[in-house]
KERO-982777 format. One record per residue (C-alpha): x, y, z; residue number from 1. Coordinates in steps of 0.25 Angstrom, whole numbers. Layout:
<kelums>
<kelum xx="X" yy="Y" zz="Z" i="NUM"/>
...
</kelums>
This chain:
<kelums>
<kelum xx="41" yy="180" zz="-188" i="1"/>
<kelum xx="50" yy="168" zz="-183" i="2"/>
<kelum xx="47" yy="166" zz="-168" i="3"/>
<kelum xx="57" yy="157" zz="-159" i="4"/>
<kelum xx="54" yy="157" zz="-144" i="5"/>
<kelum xx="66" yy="162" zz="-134" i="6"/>
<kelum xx="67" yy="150" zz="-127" i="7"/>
<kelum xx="70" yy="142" zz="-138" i="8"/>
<kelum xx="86" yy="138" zz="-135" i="9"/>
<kelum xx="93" yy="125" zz="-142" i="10"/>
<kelum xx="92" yy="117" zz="-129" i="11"/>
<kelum xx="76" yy="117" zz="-130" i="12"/>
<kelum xx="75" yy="112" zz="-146" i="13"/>
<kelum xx="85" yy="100" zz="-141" i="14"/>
<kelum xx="77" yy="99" zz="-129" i="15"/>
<kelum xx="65" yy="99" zz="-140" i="16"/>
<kelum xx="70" yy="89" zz="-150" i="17"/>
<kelum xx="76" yy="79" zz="-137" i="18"/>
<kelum xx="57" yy="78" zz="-134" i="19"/>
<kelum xx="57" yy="72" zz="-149" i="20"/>
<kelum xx="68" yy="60" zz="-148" i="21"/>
<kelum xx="68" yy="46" zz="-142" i="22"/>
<kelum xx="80" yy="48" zz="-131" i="23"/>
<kelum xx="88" yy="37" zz="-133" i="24"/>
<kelum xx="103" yy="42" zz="-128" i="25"/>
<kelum xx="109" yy="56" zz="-128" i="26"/>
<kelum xx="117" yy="51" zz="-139" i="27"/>
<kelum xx="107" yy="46" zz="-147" i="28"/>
<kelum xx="97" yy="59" zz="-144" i="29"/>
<kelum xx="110" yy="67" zz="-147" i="30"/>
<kelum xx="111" yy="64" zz="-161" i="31"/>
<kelum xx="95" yy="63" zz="-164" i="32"/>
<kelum xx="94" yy="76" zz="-160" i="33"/>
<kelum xx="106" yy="83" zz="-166" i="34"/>
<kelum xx="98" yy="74" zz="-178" i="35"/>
<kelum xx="86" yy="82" zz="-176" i="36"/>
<kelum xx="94" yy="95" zz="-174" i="37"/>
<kelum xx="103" yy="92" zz="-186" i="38"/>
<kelum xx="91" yy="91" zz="-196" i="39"/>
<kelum xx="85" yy="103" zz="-191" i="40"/>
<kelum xx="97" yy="113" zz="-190" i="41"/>
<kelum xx="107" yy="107" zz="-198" i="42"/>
<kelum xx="102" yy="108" zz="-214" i="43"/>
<kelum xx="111" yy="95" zz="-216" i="44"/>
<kelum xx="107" yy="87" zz="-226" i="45"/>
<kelum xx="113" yy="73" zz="-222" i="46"/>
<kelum xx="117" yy="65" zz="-209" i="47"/>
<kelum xx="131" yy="69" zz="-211" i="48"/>
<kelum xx="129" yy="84" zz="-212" i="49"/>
<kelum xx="121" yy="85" zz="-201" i="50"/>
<kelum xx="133" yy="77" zz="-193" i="51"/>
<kelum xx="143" yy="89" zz="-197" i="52"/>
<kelum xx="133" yy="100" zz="-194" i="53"/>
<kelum xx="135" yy="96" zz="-180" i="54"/>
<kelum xx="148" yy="92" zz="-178" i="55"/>
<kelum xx="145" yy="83" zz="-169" i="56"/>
<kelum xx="141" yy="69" zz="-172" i="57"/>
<kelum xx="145" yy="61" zz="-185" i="58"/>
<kelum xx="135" yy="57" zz="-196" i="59"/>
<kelum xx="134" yy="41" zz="-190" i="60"/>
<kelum xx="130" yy="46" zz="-177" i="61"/>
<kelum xx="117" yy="53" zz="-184" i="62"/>
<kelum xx="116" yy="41" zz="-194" i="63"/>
<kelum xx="117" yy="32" zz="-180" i="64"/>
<kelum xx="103" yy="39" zz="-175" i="65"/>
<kelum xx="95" yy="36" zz="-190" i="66"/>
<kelum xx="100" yy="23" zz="-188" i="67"/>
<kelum xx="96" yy="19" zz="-174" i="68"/>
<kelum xx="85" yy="29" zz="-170" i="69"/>
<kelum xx="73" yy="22" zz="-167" i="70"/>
<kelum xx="60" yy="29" zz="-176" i="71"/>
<kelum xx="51" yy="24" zz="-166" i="72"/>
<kelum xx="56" yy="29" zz="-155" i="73"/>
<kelum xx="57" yy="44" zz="-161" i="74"/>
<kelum xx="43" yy="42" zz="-166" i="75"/>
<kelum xx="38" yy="39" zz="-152" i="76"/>
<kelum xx="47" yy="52" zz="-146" i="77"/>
<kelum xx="39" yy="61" zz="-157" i="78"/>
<kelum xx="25" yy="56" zz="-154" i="79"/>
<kelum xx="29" yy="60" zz="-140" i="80"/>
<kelum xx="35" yy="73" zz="-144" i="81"/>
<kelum xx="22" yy="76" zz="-153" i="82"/>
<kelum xx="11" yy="74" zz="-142" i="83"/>
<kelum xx="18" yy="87" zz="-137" i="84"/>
<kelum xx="17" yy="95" zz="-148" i="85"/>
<kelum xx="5" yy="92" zz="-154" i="86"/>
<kelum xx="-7" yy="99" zz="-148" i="87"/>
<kelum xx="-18" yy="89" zz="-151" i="88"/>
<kelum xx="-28" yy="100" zz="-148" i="89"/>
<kelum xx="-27" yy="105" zz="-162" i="90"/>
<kelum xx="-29" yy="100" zz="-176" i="91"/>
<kelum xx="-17" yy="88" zz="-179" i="92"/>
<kelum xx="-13" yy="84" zz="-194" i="93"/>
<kelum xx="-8" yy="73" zz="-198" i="94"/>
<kelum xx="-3" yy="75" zz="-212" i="95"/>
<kelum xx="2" yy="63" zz="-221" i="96"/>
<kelum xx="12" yy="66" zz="-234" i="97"/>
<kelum xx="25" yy="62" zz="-242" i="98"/>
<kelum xx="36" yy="68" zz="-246" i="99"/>
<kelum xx="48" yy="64" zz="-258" i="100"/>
<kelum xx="64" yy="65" zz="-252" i="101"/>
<kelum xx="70" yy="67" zz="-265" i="102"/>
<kelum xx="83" yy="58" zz="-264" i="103"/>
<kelum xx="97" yy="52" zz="-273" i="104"/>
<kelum xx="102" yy="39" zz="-273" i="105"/>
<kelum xx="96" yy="25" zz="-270" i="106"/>
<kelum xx="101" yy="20" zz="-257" i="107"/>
<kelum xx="91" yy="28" zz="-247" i="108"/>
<kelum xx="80" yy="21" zz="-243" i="109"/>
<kelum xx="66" yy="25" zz="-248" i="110"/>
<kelum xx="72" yy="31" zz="-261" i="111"/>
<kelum xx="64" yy="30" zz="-274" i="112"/>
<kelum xx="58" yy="39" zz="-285" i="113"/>
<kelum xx="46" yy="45" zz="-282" i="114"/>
<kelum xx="38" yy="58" zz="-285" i="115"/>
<kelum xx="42" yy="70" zz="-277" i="116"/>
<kelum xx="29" yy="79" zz="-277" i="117"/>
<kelum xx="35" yy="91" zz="-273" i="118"/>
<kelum xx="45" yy="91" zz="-285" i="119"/>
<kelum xx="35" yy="84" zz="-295" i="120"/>
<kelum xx="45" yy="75" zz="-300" i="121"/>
<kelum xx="51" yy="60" zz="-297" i="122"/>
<kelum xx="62" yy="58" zz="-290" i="123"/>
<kelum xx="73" yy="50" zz="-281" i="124"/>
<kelum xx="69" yy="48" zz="-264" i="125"/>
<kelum xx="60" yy="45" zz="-253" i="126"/>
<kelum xx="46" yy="48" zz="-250" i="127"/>
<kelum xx="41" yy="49" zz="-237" i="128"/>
<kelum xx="27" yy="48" zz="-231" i="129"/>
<kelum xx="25" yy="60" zz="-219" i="130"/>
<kelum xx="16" yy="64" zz="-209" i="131"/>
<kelum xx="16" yy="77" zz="-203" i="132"/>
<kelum xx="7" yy="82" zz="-190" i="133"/>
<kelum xx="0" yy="96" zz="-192" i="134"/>
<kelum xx="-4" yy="101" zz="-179" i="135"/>
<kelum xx="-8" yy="116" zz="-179" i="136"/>
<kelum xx="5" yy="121" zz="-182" i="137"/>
<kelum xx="14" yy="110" zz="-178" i="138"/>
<kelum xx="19" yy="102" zz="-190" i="139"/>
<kelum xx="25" yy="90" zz="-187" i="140"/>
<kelum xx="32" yy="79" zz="-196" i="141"/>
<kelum xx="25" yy="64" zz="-189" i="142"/>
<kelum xx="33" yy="53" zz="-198" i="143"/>
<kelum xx="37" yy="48" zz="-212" i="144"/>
<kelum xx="39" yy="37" zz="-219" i="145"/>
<kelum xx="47" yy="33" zz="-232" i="146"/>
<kelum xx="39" yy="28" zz="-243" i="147"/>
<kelum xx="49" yy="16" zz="-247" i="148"/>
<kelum xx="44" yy="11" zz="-260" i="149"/>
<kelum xx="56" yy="0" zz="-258" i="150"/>
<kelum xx="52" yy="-3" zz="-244" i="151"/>
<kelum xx="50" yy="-17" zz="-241" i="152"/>
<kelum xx="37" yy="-14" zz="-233" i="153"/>
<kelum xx="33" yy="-3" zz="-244" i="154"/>
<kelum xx="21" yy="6" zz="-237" i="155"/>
<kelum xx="16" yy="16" zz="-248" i="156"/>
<kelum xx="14" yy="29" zz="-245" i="157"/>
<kelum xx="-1" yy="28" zz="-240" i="158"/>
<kelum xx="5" yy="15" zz="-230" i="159"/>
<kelum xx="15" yy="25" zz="-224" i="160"/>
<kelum xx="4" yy="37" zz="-223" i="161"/>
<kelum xx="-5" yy="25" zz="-216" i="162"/>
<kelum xx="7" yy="24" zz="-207" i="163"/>
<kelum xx="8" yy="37" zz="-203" i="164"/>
<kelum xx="-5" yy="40" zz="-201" i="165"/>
<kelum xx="-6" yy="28" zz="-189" i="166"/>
<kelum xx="7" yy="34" zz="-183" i="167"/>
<kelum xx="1" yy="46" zz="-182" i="168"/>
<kelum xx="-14" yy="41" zz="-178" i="169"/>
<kelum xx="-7" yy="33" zz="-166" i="170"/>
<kelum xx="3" yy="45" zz="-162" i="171"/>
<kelum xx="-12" yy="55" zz="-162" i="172"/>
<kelum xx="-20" yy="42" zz="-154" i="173"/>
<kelum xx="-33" yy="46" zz="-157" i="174"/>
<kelum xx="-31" yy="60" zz="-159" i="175"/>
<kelum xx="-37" yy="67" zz="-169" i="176"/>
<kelum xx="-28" yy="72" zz="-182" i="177"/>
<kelum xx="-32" yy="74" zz="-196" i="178"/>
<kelum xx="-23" yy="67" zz="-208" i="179"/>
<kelum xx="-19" yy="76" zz="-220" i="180"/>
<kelum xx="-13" yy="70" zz="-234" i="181"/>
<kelum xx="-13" yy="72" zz="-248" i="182"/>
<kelum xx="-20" yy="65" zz="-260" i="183"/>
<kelum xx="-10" yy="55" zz="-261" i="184"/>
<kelum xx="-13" yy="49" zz="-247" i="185"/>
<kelum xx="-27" yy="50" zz="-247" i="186"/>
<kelum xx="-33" yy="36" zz="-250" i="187"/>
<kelum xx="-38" yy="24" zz="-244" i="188"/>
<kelum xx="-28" yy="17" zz="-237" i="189"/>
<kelum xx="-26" yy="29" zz="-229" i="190"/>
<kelum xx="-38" yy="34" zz="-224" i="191"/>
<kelum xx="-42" yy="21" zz="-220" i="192"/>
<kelum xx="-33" yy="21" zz="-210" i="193"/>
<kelum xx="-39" yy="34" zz="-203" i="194"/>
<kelum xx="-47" yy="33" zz="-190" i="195"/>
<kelum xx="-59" yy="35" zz="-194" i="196"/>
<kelum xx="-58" yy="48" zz="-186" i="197"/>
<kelum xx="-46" yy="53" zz="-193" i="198"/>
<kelum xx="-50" yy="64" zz="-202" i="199"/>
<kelum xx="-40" yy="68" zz="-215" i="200"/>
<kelum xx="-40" yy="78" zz="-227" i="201"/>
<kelum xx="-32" yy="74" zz="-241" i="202"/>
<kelum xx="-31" yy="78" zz="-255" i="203"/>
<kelum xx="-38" yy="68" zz="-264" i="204"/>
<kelum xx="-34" yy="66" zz="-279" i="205"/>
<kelum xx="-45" yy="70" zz="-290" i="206"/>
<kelum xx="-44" yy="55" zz="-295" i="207"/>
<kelum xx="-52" yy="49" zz="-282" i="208"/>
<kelum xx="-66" yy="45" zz="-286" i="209"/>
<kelum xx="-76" yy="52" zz="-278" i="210"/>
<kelum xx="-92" yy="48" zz="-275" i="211"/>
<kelum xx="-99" yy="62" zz="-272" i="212"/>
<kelum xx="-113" yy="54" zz="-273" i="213"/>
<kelum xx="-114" yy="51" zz="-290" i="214"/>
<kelum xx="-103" yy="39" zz="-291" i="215"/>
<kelum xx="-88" yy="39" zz="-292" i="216"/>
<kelum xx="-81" yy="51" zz="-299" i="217"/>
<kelum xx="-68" yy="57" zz="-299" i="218"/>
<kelum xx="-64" yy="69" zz="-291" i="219"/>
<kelum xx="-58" yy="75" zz="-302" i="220"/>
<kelum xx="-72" yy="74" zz="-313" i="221"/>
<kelum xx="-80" yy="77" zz="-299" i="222"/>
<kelum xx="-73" yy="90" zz="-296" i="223"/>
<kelum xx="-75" yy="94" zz="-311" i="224"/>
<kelum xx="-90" yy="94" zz="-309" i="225"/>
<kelum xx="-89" yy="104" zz="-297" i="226"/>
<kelum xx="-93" yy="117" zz="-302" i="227"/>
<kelum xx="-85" yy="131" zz="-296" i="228"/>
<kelum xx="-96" yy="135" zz="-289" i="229"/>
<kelum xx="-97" yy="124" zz="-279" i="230"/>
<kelum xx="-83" yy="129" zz="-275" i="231"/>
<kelum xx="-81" yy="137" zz="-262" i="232"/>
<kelum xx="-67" yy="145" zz="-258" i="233"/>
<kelum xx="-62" yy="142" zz="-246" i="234"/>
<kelum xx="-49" yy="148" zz="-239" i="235"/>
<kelum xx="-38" yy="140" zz="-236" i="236"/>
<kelum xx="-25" yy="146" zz="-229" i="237"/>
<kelum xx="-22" yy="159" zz="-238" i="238"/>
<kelum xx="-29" yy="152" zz="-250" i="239"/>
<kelum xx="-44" yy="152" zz="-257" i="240"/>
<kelum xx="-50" yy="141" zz="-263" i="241"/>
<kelum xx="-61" yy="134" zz="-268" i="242"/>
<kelum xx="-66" yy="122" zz="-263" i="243"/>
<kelum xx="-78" yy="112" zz="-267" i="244"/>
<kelum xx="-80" yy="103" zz="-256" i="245"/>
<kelum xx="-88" yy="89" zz="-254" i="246"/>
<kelum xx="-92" yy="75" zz="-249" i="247"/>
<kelum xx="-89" yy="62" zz="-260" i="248"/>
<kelum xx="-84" yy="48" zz="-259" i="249"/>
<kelum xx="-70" yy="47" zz="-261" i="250"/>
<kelum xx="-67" yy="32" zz="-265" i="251"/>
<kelum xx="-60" yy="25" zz="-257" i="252"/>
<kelum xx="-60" yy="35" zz="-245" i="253"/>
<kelum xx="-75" yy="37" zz="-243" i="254"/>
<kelum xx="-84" yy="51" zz="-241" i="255"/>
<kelum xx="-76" yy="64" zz="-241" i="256"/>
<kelum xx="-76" yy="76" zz="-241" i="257"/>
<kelum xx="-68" yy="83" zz="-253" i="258"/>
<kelum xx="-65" yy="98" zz="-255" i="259"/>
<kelum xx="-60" yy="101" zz="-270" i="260"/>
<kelum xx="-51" yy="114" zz="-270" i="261"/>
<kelum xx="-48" yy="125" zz="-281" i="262"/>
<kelum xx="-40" yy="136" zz="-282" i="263"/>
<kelum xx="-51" yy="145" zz="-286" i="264"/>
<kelum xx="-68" yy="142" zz="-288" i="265"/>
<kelum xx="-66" yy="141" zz="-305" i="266"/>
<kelum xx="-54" yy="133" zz="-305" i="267"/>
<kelum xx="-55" yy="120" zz="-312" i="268"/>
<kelum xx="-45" yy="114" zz="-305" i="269"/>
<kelum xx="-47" yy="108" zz="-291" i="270"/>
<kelum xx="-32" yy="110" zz="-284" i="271"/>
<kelum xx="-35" yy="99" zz="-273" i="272"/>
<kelum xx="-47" yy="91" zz="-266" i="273"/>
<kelum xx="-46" yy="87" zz="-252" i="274"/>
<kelum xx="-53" yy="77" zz="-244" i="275"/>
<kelum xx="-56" yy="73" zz="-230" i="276"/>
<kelum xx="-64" yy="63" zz="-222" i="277"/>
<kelum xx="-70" yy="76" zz="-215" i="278"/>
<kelum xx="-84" yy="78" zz="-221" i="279"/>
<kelum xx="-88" yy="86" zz="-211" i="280"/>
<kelum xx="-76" yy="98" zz="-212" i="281"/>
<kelum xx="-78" yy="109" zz="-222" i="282"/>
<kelum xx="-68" yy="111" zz="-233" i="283"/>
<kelum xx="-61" yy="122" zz="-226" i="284"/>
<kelum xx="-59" yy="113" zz="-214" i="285"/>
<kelum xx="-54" yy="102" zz="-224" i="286"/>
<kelum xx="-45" yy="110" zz="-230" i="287"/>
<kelum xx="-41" yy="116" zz="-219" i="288"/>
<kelum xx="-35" yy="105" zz="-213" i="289"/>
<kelum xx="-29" yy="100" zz="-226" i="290"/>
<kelum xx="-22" yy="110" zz="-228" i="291"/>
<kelum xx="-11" yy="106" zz="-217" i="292"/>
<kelum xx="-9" yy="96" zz="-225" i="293"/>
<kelum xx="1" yy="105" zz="-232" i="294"/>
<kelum xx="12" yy="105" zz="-219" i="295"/>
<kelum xx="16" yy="91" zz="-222" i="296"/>
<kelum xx="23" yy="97" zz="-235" i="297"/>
<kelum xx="29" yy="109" zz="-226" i="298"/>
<kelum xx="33" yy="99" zz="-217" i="299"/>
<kelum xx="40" yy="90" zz="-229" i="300"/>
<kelum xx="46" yy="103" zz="-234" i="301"/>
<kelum xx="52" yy="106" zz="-219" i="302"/>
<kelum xx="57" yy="91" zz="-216" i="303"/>
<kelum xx="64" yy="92" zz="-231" i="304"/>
<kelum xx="69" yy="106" zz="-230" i="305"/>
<kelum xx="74" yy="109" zz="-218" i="306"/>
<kelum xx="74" yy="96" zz="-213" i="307"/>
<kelum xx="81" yy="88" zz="-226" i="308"/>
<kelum xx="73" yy="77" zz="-225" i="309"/>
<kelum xx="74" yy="77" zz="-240" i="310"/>
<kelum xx="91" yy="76" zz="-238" i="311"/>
<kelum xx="90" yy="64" zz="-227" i="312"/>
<kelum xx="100" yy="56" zz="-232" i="313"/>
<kelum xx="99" yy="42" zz="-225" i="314"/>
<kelum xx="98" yy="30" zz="-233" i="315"/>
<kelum xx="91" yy="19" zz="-224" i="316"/>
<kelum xx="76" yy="20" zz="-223" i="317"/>
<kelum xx="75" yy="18" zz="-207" i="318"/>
<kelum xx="86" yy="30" zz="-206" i="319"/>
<kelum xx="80" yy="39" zz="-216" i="320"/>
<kelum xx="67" yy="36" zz="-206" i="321"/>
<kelum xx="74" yy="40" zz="-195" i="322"/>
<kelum xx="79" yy="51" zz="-202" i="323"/>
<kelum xx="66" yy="56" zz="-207" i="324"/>
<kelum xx="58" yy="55" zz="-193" i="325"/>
<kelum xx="71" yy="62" zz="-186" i="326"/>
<kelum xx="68" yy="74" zz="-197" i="327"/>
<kelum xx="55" yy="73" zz="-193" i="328"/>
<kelum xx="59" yy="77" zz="-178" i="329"/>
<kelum xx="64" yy="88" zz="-183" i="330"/>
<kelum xx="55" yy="93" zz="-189" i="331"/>
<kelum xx="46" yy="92" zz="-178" i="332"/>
<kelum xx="54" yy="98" zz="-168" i="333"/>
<kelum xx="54" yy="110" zz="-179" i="334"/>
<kelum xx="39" yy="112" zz="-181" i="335"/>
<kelum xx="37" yy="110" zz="-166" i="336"/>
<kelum xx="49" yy="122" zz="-164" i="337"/>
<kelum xx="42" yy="131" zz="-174" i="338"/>
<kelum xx="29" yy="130" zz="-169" i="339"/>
<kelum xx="32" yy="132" zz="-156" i="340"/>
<kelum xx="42" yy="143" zz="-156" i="341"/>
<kelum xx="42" yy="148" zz="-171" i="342"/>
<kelum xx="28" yy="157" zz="-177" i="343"/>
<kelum xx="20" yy="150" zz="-188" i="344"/>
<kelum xx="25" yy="155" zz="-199" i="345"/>
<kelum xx="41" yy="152" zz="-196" i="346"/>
<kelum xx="45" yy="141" zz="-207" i="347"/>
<kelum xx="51" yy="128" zz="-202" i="348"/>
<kelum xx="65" yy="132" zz="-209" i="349"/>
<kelum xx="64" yy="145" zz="-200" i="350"/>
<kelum xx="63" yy="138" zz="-188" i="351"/>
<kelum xx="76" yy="129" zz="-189" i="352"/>
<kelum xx="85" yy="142" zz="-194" i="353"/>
<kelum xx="77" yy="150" zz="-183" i="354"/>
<kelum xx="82" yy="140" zz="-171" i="355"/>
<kelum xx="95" yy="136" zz="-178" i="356"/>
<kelum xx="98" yy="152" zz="-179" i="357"/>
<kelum xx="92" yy="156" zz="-163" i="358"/>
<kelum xx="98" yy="144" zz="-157" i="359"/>
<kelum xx="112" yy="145" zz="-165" i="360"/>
<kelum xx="110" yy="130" zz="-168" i="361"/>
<kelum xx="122" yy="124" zz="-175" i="362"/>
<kelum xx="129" yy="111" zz="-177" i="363"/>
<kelum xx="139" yy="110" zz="-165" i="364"/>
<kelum xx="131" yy="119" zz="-156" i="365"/>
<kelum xx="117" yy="110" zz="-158" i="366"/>
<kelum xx="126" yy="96" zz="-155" i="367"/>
<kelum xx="132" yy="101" zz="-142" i="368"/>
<kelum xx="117" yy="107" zz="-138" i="369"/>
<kelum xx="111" yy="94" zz="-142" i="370"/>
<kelum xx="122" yy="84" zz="-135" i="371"/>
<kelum xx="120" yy="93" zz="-123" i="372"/>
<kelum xx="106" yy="92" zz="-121" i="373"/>
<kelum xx="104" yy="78" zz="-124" i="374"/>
<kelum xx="114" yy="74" zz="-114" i="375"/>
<kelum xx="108" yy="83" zz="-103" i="376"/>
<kelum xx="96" yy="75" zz="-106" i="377"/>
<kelum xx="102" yy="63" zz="-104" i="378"/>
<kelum xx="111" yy="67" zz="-92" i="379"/>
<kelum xx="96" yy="71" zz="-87" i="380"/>
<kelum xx="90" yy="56" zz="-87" i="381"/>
</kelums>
């Protein structure tokens, strides 16, 4: 059952979204945060339908924010705003992955054809790297990058993950965190920039050669040899399945340990193997923890949903930057609103229609609150 505290009034979320913006002037926090608001309440799908939603400033004076807004600044204020909510106490994620933004014509920066895994077929956008922070139940977009094949300075994909990673490692300062990713991510280049007290968990493809002690194979004519009995169920979530765990060289990446997956013990097929620099976990724990890997695609599925980070329609790359880190807010503030005053099971959706719906947000109403209270702030300095 949806749970939303009593106290919560529209003054409170302003006052919520004002602890996650650089303050610059009340004109300039105004529209950042009717920004914020607008993606959140207002299901527009461009600049200019968010204008008209609230009647209140034009589509250049939201345009005048993407083009001005310092990133950095707004990446310093969440850092800040994240040391609060984060209980380092507990078990912290860092989860690295990409997503496709299906898009039309040519003039928008990072647009190319590319694979869209989630439809299975080629097509015309962008393609951004993310990183997303798990903690307990808090799940928290961290940043993203356009993969530009155009760029001049191009960085692939493992570059911008390598990127991320070391924005997220100097923000945690020597706290401890484990790193999730999936098979395409798991290589070299990557891991060697880990601490060597970092630990992390990935998928690994059935072409890597392995060295279980008899020379180099392949994953794939390895697992082969493995008969069903060596196989052990485990219970993961609401699921059953069998699992064949052990130690082997993988090349490139060195000893570790690898936990072959199947749907049931006779199978032939092995759905997945998973691997980690934790040679002293059992498989439960190490699958376990991968497992959370999947909140990076609920996250994706939320941002493009209700968010429209897949109908951002901004052409120049340092806007569409600006753009998606803004979203990002927003989708912070959400997952920060849920856990707090929401139950477990109340969808993100639910969330925005729940408060939208209790605090009777609209258009007119919101941009009076906002200019309000930002300037009560300001007359208060």
């Amino acid at each position: 059952m949806t749970y939303i505290s009593s106290d919560v009034n529209l003054q409170r979320i302003i006052e919520e979204v004002k602890d996650i913006i650089p303050s610059v002037s009340s004109r300039t926090d105004e529209t950042l945060i009717a920004f914020i608001f607008g993606l959140m309440f207002s299901g527009a799908d461009s600049i200019s339908k968010l204008a008209d939603w609230f009647h209140w400033k034009d589509q250049s004076t939201f345009n005048r924010v993407l083009a001005t807004e310092r990133l950095s600044k707004m990446f310093e204020r969440l850092q800040t705003w994240l040391n609060k909510k984060l209980d380092f106490t507990k078990l912290i994620y860092l989860i690295i992955d990409d997503s496709f933004l299906s898009k039309s014509g040519n003039h928008t920066a990072g647009t190319a054809y590319g694979y869209n895994h989630a439809k299975g077929y080629v097509e015309y956008g962008q393609q951004a790297v993310l990183a997303t922070i798990q903690n307990d139940l808090l799940m928290l977009p961290f940043f993203s990058e356009m993969y530009d094949k155009q760029a001049k300075n191009f960085k692939s994909k493992i570059d911008l993950a390598i990127l991320l990673y070391q924005r997220f490692s100097k923000f945690m300062n020597r706290k401890k965190f484990i790193v999730l990713f999936d098979s395409w991510y798991c290589c070299k280049k990557l891991i060697d920039t880990f601490s060597k007290d970092i630990k992390w968990v990935s998928k690994l493809r059935r072409n890597r050669c392995i060295d279980v002690g008899e020379g180099w194979v392949s994953l794939r004519d390895f697992l082969r040899s493995v008969n069903s009995w060596r196989y052990k169920s485990i219970l993961v979530g609401d699921n059953v399945y069998w699992f064949y765990e052990f130690e082997a060289d993988v090349k490139n990446l060195g000893k570790l340990k690898l936990v072959a997956i199947k749907k049931s013990k006779h199978a032939r097929i092995v759905i997945a193997v998973i691997v980690s620099n934790m040679l002293d976990e059992t498989a439960s724990v190490i699958l376990q923890h991968f497992k959370m890997r999947w909140n990076i695609e609920v996250c994706i599925k939320n941002s493009k949903q209700t968010l429209g980070w897949n109908n951002c329609k901004v052409r120049g790359k340092n806007a569409i930057r600006r753009h998606w880190f803004i979203l990002h807010l927003a989708h912070c503030l959400v997952s920060s609103w849920k856990n707090v005053w929401f139950d477990a099971k109340t969808s993100f959706r639910s969330v925005i229609e729940t408060l939208k719906k209790k605090l009777k947000i609209n258009g007119r109403r919101l941009a009076l609150a906002i200019s309000f209270n930002v300037r009560v702030i300001f007359a208060k300095r």
